[in-house]
C-alpha positions as CSV (number, residue, x, y, z in Angstrom):
1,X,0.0,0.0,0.0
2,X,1.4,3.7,-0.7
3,X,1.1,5.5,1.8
4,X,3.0,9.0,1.0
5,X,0.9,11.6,0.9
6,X,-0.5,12.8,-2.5
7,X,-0.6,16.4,-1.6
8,X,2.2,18.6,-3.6
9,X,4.7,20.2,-1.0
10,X,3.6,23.4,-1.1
11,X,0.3,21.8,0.5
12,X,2.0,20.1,3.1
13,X,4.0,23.3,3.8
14,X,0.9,25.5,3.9
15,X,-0.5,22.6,6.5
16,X,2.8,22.7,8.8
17,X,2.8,27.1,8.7
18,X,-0.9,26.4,9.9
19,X,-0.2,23.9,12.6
20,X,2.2,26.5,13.9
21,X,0.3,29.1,14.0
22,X,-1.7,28.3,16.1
23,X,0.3,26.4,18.5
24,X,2.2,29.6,18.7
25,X,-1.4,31.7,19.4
26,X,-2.3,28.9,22.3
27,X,-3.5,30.8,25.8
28,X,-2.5,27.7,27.5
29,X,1.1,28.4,27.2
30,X,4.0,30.9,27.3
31,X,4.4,33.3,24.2
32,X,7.8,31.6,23.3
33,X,8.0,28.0,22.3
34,X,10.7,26.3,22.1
35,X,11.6,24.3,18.7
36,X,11.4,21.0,19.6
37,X,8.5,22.2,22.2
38,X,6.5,22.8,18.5
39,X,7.9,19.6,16.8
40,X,6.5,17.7,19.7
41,X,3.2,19.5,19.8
42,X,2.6,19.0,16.0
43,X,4.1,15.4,15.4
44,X,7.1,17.4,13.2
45,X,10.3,18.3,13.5
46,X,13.3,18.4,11.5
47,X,14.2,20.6,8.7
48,X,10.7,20.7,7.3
49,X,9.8,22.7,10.6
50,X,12.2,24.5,10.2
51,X,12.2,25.5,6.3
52,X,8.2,26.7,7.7
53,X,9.7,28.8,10.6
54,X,11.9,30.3,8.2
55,X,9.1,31.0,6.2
56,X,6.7,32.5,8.6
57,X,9.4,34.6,10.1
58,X,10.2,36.5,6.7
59,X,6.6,37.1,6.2
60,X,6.6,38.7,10.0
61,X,3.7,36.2,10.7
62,X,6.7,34.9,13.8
63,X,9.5,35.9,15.8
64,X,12.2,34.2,15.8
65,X,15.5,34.2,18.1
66,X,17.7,31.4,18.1
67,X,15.6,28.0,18.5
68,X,12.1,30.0,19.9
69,X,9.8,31.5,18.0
70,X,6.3,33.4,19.0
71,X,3.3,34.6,17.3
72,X,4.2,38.1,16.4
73,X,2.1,41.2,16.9
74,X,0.5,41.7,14.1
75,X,-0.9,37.8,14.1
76,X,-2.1,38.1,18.0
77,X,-3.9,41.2,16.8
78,X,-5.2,39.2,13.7
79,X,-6.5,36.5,16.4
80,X,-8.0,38.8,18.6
81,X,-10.1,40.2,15.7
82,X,-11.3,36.7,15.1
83,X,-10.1,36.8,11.9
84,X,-7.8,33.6,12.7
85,X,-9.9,30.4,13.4
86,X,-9.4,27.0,13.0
């Protein structure tokens, strides 16, 4: 049986940025997560969670410093307007 995923990369990516997002907008934890802290939450890891932190932190949708990242301003606002739902 085949079971790798028939969704094109870009997909999977978009999927992963998602995930991470809103681990990162949680209420039930600090601001700052840890990497590994996010790999564990979302069953990933690796460079593909990283390639998506990269990612997210040029587009300003994260911070990043060193191996933490947190939801940046503009994305908590974003949340609090209800305009970011699962």
């Amino acid at each position: 049986m085949d079971r790798q995923s028939r969704e094109s990369p870009a997909v999977e990516g978009s999927r992963l940025e998602r995930a991470i997002v809103l681990q990162l907008l949680r209420e039930d934890h600090d601001q700052r997560w840890s990497w590994p802290e996010l790999g564990a939450e979302i069953d990933g890891g690796g460079p593909a969670l990283e390639e998506a932190l990269r990612r997210l932190g040029d587009e300003g949708v994260v911070c990043l410093a060193g191996h933490e990242a947190w939801a940046s301003r503009a994305a908590r606002r974003l949340d609090e307007l209800g305009l970011i739902a699962i």
